[in-house]
KEKE-848629 format. One record per residue (C-alpha): x, y, z. Coordinates in steps of 0.05 Angstrom, whole numbers, plus 5000, padded with zeros to 4 digits. Example, Ala and Ser with C-alpha at 12.3 -4.5 7.8 and 13.67 -1.06 7.14 Angstrom:
2
524649105156 527349795143 
This chain:
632
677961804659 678462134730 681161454751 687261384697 687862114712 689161964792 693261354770 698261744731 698462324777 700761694827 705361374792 708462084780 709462254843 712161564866 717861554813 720462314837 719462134916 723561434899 728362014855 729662524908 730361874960 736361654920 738262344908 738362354985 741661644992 747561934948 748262604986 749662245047 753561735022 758362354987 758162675058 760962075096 765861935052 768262725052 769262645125 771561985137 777962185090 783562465120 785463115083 792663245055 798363475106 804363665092 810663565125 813764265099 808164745127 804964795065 797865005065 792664375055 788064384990 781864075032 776764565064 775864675139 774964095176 768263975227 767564215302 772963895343 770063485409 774263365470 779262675444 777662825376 782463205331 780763575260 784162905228 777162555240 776962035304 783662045323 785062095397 789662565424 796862735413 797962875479 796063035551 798063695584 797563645668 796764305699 797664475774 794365125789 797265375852 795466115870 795766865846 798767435870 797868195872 792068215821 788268785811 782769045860 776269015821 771969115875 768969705920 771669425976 778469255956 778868655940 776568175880 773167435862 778967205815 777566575773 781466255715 778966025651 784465535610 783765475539 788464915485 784864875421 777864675439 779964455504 777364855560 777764885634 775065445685 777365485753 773165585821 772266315848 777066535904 772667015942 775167685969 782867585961 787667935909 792867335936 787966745908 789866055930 786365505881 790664865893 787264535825 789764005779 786463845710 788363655643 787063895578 788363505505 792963665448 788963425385 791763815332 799163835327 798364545313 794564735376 801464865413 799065385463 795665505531 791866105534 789166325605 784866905624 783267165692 775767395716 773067755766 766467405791 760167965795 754067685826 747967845778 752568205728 758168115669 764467865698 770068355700 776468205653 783668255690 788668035642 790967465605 797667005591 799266585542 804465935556 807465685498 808864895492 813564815442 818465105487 817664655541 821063875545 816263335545 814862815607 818263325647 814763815707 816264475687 814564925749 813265815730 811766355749 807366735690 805067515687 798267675675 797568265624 791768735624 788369025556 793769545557 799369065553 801169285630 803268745675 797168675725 799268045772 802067325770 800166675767 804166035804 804065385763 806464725741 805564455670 807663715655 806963495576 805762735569 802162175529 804562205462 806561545429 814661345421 817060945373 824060625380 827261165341 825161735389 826861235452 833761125428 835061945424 831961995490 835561455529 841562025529 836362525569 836562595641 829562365639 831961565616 837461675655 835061045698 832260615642 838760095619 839459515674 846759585646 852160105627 854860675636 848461065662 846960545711 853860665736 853261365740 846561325783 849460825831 855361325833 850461845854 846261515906 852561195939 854761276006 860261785999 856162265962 850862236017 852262916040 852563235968 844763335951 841263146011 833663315978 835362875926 833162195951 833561675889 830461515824 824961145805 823660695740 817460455718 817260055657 808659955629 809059365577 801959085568 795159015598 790758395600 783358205598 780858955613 773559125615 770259295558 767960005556 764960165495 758159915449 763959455409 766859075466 772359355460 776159815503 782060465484 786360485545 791760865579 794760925637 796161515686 801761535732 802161955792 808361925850 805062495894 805163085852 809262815799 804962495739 805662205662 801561815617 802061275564 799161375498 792361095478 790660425448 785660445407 780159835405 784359275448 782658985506 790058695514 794259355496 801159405488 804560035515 811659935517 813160525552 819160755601 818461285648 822961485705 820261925764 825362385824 823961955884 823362525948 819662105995 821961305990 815561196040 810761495976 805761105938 805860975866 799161055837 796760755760 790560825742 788060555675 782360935639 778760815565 779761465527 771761635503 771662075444 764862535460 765962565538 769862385602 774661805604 771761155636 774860795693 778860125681 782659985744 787260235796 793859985830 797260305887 804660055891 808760355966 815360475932 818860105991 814559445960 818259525887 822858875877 827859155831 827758855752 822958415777 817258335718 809958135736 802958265739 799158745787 791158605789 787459175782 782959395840 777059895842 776460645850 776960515924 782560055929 778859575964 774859035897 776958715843 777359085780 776658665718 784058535681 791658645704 797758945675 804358745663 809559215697 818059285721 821359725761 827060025796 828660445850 835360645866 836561195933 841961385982 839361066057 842161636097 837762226052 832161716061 832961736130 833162466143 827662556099 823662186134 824762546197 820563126163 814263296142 810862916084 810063226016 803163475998 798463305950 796163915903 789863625894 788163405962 781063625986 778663636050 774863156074 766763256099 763062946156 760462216147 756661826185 759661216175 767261536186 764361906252 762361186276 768560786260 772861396289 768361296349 769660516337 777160506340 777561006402 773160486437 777759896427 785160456439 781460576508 779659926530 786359766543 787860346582 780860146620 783759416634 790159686659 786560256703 781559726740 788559256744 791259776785 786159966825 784659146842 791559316859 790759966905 784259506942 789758826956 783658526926 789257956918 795058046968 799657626922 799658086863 798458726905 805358486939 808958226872 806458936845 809459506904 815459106904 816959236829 814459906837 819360036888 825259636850 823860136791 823260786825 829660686859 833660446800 830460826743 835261116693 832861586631 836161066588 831660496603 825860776566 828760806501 831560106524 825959776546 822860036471 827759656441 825959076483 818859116455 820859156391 825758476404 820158146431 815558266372 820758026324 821357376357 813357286363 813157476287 818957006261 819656426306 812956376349 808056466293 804255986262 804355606210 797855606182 796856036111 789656236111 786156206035 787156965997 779856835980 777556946045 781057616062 777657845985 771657616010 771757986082 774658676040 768458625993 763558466059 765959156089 766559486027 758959316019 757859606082 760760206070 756260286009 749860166048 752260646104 753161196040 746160996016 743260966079 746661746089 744261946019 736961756036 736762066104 739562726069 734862736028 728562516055 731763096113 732363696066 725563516033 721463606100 726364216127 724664826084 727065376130 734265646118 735665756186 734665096205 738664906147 744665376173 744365126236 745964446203 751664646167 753964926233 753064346265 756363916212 762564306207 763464186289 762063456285 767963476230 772263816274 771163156327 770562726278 777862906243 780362986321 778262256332 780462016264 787562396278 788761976348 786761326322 791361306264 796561546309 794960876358 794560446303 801060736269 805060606341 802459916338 803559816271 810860016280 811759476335 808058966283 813959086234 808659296180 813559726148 820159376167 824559976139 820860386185 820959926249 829059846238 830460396232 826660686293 830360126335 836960476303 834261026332 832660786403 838960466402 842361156393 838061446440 840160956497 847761136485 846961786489 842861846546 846761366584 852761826583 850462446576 846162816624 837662886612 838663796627 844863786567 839763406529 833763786535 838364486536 840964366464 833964146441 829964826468 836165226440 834464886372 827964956369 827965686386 833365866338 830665426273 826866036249 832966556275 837866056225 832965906164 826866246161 824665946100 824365196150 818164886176 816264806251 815364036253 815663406301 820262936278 816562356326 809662466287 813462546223 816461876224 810061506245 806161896191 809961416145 807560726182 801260586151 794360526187 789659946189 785460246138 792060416083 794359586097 787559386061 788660026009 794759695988 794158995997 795458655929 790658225902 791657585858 792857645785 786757205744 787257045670 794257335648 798356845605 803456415630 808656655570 806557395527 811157735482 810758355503 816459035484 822059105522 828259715523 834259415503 840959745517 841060165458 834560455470 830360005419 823859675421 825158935419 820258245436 821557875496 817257375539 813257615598 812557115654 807956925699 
């Protein structure tokens, strides 16, 4: 009897556990499908009949796994006259940005009530509703509860997409009273278009660039023409990039599959392509058009898989010098590594455009480059101290050679050449004009021309084997790092004391004082040589323009009128315009040749595995998505 009674008990409880398990089973099931479908919107601001949608993660939108809308770009620059929340005076100001569940908080700018952050970041529209950039200012307290300055709110709807919008915005205490500024740029970008929205654009300033034909083409080779150089001299040209399609990208995600976009940045100017969800081979289709200050800049895509849960993943990079673009000339770029230097699985199919006025290009160049807002400053390295210490070595060895040949010289250690040598010393002494040296300059650069065109050879070494030398020191370089990262470490695990740990950073921050000294004079001796290489030919011509000028005028007009108007100039830039930079207009125009170390950067590598023909979207004249063939 106990037995049966056990048995039933049993079988009791097995049917309800194998109850509530389907109970469960169903619960779940109900639950998925709740979330996986998309609630009701309306189109006339009705309110929706479903209740409040999950938690929303960064890429994710209240919708359910859709990635973002779009991609707000924001260039924090400084503050100014913010309140003092200090005892002494002053205050720690730092930022917090907030779009929907987006967030972003800024580093602390000690003891200043003029903070200067210099920070770029972006933040995600997921919800179409989420339209507005709220940003609060802090006052860091060590130990205790930050103090609250004030707070401003930016409102997007009001601003144009794909365009920078540059502002000034007032920080507002609790009281409503205005307690400071804030200097920033905002740039909207990323949103899909379909051929309906391109066609209303292509009448903004923004396409203004986009139709190979027509009336706006006209109009922009009207206004880059000669005559009109005069008219807008900061205004340099316009730049159209046209992003049709990727190939054979890396898969990022568990699927093998990848959602890419691409960022593009021209300096300080930057826009984005919508996402493509679950392709390895997307199609973008996009056209954007970019003011062109600087012809000497460097274009910079970089294509990323959009994660929903956490940061975007790296695809590949290209970096395209805009004096390289072969107008309306379609093709594929290979994509490189973080570094510029490897092979990055895949390649993109891109066209572009640049149209600018030479002479505004020219002046330009004759001033300072434009900085980047996000540019940090570099620290010491080991490896960077040793090849700065590597390229002095082989500058001064030719000034050693020549030093010993004079001196052999000096000694008549050969009476021939001692002779052959005073005589053309003499000789040049007695008829040395000022005008030589900018003519003998131009002889250099005549002889390298020759040597370049007619007197080199032939032979075409294999691409292969400059990839293969770029990834040899690129594998270097990462040993040197590791080899730094150990010694760090195993260092700071043995030294303890903090003032043997100051005197480190002390002694750091003076070895990157020499080693940025050293780095600064060999890239200026590799940018003088480079010039006389023709490595930049636009930069090389028009320095023997230059020189050429330079011998006219010095031939007939005297060195002390020359050097008179030049010291009055120079002393009364800042009496005439005091808004205008001291610069040198020598190192400005070699800052543009690039440096042994930038010709590897931006070496293009070989496309692998892109299709001979691809339909892929093109603009037509009216502004329309249409199919064409891609070529090799």
């Amino acid at each position: 009897m106990r037995l049966l009674g056990m048995k039933s008990i049993k079988s009791a409880l097995s049917k309800k556990s194998d109850e509530s398990a389907k109970e469960s089973k169903r619960t779940v099931v109900e639950l998925l499908e709740s979330q996986l479908t998309e609630p009701e919107v309306t189109i006339n601001g009705d309110a929706s009949k479903k209740k409040a949608p999950p938690a929303i993660v960064r890429g994710q939108s209240k919708y359910g796994l859709q990635p973002w809308i779009n991609s707000v770009t924001i260039f924090l620059f400084e503050g100014r006259d913010l309140p003092a929340m200090d005892r002494n005076g002053l205050s720690d100001p730092f930022c917090k940005f907030r779009l929907g569940s987006a967030k972003y908080k800024t580093r602390v700018a000690y003891k200043t009530l003029n903070p200067q952050w210099m920070e770029q970041f972006d933040l995600f529209i997921c919800d179409p509703d989420d339209r507005t950039v709220e940003i609060t200012v802090w006052d860091w307290d060590r130990g205790m509860r930050n103090d609250y300055i004030g707070k401003s709110v930016i409102d997007l709807a009001a601003i144009e997409a794909e365009k920078m919008k540059d502002m000034w915005v007032e920080v507002r205490n609790e009281m409503g009273e205005v307690c400071g500024s804030l200097h920033l740029s905002l740039l909207i970008s990323g949103g899909k278009m379909t051929a309906d929205k391109m066609g209303d654009e292509t009448d903004s300033p923004r396409e203004e660039g986009v139709n190979g034909t027509g009336m706006q083409r006209t109009a922009m080779l009207e206004r880059y023409s000669w005559k009109n150089s005069l008219t807008d001299i900061g205004d340099v040209g316009m730049l159209t990039v046209k992003v049709f399609r990727g190939c054979s990208l890396r898969a990022a995600d568990l699927n093998g599959k990848s959602d890419p976009y691409c960022i593009l940045q021209l300096v300080n100017a930057r826009l984005q392509t919508q996402v493509e969800p679950k392709t390895l081979d997307p199609e973008w289709n996009r056209v954007f058009t970019f003011p062109v200050n600087d012809i000497h800049a460097v274009l910079d895509i970089t294509v990323m898989d959009m994660d929903q849960d956490k940061k975007s993943d790296f695809l590949g990079r290209i970096a395209i010098p805009l004096l390289r673009v072969q107008n309306n000339e379609r093709r594929w770029y290979a994509l490189k590594d973080q570094k510029l230097r490897g092979r990055a699985k895949g390649s993109i199919l891109l066209e572009m455009e640049m149209i600018y006025n030479p002479f505004r290009a020219a002046f330009r160049t004759l001033h300072p480059k434009e900085v980047y807002f996000d540019k940090h400053e570099g620290k010491f390295k080991t490896q960077v101290f040793v090849r700065n210490i590597t390229r002095l070595k082989c500058i001064m060895l030719p000034a050693l050679e020549f030093g010993h040949f004079l001196q052999s010289c000096f000694n008549w250690e050969s009476r021939v050449r001692s002779m052959t040598v005073f005589i053309c010393y003499l000789l040049t002494v007695y008829f040395f004009e000022m005008w030589m040296v900018p003519a003998g300059l131009v002889g250099i650069f005549l002889l390298y021309f020759l040597k370049l065109n007619f007197l080199s050879s032939t032979y075409t070494r294999d691409p292969r084997d400059d990839e293969l030398a770029d990834y040899l020191d690129q594998k270097v370089d990462s040993d040197d790092e590791e080899d730094d990262t150990v010694r760090s470490l195993s260092g700071s695990s043995k030294t303890s004391s903090v003032t043997l740990m100051s005197r480190m950073r002390v002694a750091q921050e003076q070895l990157k004082v020499v080693q940025n000294l050293m780095g600064f004079v060999g890239d200026l001796a590799e940018r003088i040589s480079n010039t006389f290489d023709f490595t930049v030919p636009w930069i090389s011509y028009f320095t023997i323009i230059l020189l050429t000028a330079a011998t006219v005028v010095l031939y007939f007009i005297p060195i002390r009128l020359l050097l008179l108007i030049w010291g009055v100039n120079k002393f009364t830039k800042k009496i005439r315009n005091p808004n205008a930079l001291g610069n040198n207009e020598i190192l400005d125009l070699l800052s543009r040749v690039f440096t042994n170390e930038e010709i590897k950067t931006y070496k293009e590598l070989r496309p692998r595995d892109v299709p001979n023909q691809a339909a892929v979207g093109i603009v037509s004249t009216n502004g329309t998505l249409t199919r064409g063939q891609g070529v090799r």
